[in-house]
C-alpha positions in Angstrom: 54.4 139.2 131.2 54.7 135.7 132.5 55.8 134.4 129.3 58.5 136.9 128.6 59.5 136.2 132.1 59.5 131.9 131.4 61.4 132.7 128.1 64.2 135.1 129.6 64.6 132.3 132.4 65.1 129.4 129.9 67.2 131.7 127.5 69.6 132.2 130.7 69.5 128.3 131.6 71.1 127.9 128.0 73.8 130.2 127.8 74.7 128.9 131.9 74.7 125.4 130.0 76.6 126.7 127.0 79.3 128.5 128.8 80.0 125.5 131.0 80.2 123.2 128.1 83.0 125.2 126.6 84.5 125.6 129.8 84.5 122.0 129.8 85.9 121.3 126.0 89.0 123.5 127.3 89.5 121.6 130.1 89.2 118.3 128.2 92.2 120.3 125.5 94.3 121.5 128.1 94.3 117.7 129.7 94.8 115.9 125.9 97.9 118.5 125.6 99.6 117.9 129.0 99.2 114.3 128.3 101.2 114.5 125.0 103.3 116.4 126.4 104.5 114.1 128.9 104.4 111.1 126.3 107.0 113.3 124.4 108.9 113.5 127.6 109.0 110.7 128.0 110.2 109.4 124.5 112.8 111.5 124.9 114.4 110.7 127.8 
């Protein structure tokens, strides 16, 4: 049982850690995008 237990625990530690990785990757997008966005602002005016 205590094995199962250890195993669930470290399963759920690694999808925590996965989801807040891709959270991350979008943040990082979103940030690349507003920042070419403003460059092509920019270059325009």
């Amino acid at each position: 049982m205590r094995k199962i237990f250890v195993l669930f625990a470290a399963a759920a530690a690694l999808t925590t850690a996965a989801c807040n990785t891709v959270s991350g990757v979008g943040r990082d997008a979103s940030a690349v995008g507003d920042a070419v966005t403003t460059a092509a602002e920019d270059a325009k005016n």
